[in-house]
C-alpha positions as CSV (number, residue, x, y, z in Angstrom):
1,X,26.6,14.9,14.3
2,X,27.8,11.5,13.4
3,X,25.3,9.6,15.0
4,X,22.9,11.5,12.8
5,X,24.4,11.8,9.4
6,X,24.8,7.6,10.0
7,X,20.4,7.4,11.1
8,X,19.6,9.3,8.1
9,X,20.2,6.6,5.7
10,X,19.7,2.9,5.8
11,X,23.0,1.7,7.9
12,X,21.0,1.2,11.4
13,X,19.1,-0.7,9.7
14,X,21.3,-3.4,7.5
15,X,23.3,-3.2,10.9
16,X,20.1,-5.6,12.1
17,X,19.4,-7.4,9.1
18,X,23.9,-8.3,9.2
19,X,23.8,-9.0,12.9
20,X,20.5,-11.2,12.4
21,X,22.3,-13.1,9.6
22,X,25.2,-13.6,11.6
23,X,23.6,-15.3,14.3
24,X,21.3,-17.5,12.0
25,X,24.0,-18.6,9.9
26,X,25.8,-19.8,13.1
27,X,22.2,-21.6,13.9
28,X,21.9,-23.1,10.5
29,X,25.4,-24.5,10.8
30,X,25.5,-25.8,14.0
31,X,22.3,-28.2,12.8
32,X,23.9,-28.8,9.6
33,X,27.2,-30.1,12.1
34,X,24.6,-32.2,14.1
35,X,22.4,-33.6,10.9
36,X,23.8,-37.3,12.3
37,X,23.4,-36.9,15.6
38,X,20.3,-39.1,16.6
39,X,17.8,-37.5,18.1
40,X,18.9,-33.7,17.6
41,X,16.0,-31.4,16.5
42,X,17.1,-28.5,14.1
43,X,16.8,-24.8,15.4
44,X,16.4,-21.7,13.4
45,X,15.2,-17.7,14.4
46,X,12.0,-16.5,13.4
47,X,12.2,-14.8,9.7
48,X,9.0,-14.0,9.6
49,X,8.9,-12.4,13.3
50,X,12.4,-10.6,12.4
51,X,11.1,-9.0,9.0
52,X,7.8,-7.7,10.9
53,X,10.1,-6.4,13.7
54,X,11.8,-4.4,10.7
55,X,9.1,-3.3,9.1
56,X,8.1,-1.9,12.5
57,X,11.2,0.2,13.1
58,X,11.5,1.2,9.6
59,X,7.7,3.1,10.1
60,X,8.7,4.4,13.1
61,X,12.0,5.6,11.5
62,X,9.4,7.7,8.4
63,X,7.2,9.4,10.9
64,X,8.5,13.0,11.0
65,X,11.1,13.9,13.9
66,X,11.5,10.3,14.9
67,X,15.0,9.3,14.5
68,X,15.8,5.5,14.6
69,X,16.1,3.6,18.0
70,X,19.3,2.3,18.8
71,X,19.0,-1.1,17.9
72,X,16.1,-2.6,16.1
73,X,16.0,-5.9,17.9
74,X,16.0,-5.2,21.6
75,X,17.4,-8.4,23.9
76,X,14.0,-7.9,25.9
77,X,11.8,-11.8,25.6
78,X,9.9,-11.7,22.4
79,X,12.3,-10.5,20.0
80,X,13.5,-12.6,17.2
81,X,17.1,-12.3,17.4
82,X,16.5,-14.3,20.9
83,X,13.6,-16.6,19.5
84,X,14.9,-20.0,18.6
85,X,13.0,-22.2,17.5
86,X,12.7,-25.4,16.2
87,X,12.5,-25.5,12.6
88,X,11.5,-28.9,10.8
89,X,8.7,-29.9,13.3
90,X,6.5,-32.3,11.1
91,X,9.5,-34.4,9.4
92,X,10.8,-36.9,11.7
93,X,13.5,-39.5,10.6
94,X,14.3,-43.0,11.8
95,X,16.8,-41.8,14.0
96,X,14.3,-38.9,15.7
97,X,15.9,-36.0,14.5
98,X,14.2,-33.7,11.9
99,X,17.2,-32.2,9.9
100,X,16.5,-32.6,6.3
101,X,20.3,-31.3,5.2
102,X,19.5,-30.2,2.0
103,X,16.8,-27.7,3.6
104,X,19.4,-26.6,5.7
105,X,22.0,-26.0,3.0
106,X,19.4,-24.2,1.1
107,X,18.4,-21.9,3.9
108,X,22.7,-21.6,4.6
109,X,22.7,-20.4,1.6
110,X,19.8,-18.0,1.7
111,X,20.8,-16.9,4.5
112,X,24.4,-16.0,3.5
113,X,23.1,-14.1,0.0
114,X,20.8,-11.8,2.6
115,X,24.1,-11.3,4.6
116,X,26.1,-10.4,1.5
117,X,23.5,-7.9,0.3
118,X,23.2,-5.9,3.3
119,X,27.0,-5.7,3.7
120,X,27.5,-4.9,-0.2
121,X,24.5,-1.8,0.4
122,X,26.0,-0.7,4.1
123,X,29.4,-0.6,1.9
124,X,28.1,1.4,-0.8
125,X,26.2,3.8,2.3
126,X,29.6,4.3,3.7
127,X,31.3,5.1,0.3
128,X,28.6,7.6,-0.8
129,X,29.3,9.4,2.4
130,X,32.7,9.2,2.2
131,X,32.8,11.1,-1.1
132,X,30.3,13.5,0.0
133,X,32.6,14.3,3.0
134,X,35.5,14.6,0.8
135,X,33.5,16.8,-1.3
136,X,33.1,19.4,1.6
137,X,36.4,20.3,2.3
């Protein structure tokens, strides 16, 4: 009963979208750590492959008597939460890196507002059922 009451709203799904910021954040970080490190090429996950990968399990979540996978993001190869990449690939510096750090700052920061909205929604989620558990007894 749990498992259901917790798939009927959006909590599997800013579960992803937390757990996806999580490990970009440490991605973004660890480049901006490395910005003077000659040679090192910036890394980032896919955005864009993540948010389709969403929008996919969010319109398989809407079609009737379809309840939400477990997971979004499988570990299987394709998926974004494995897809590194490199990020910056047409700007390279004297020393051959590519880290512009104020890019990186701004996608840090980007990043960490998208991690503070889903965590702000999946703790309003969790209060709303609280009170309507409260409610029953």
């Amino acid at each position: 009963m749990e498992s259901s009451i917790l798939n009927a709203n959006t909590v599997p799904v800013l579960e992803q979208v937390v757990n996806f910021a999580q490990k970009r954040h440490s991605i973004l970080a660890t480049n901006i750590a490395n910005q003077r490190v000659p040679g090192y090429k910036g890394r980032d996950l896919n955005v864009d492959r993540f948010h389709e990968v969403l929008a996919e399990a969010i319109q398989q979540k809407n079609q009737p008597n379809d309840s939400l996978p477990s997971g979004l993001v499988s570990t299987k190869q394709g998926d974004p939460m494995r897809e590194v990449r490199e990020s910056l690939n047409g700007i390279l510096f004297h020393d051959e890196s590519n880290l512009d750090i104020e890019k990186q700052v701004a996608e840090l920061t980007k990043n960490q507002q998208m991690h503070n909205m889903a965590l702000s929604i999946m703790e309003n989620q969790f209060r709303l059922l609280n009170v309507a558990i409260s409610e029953r007894l």
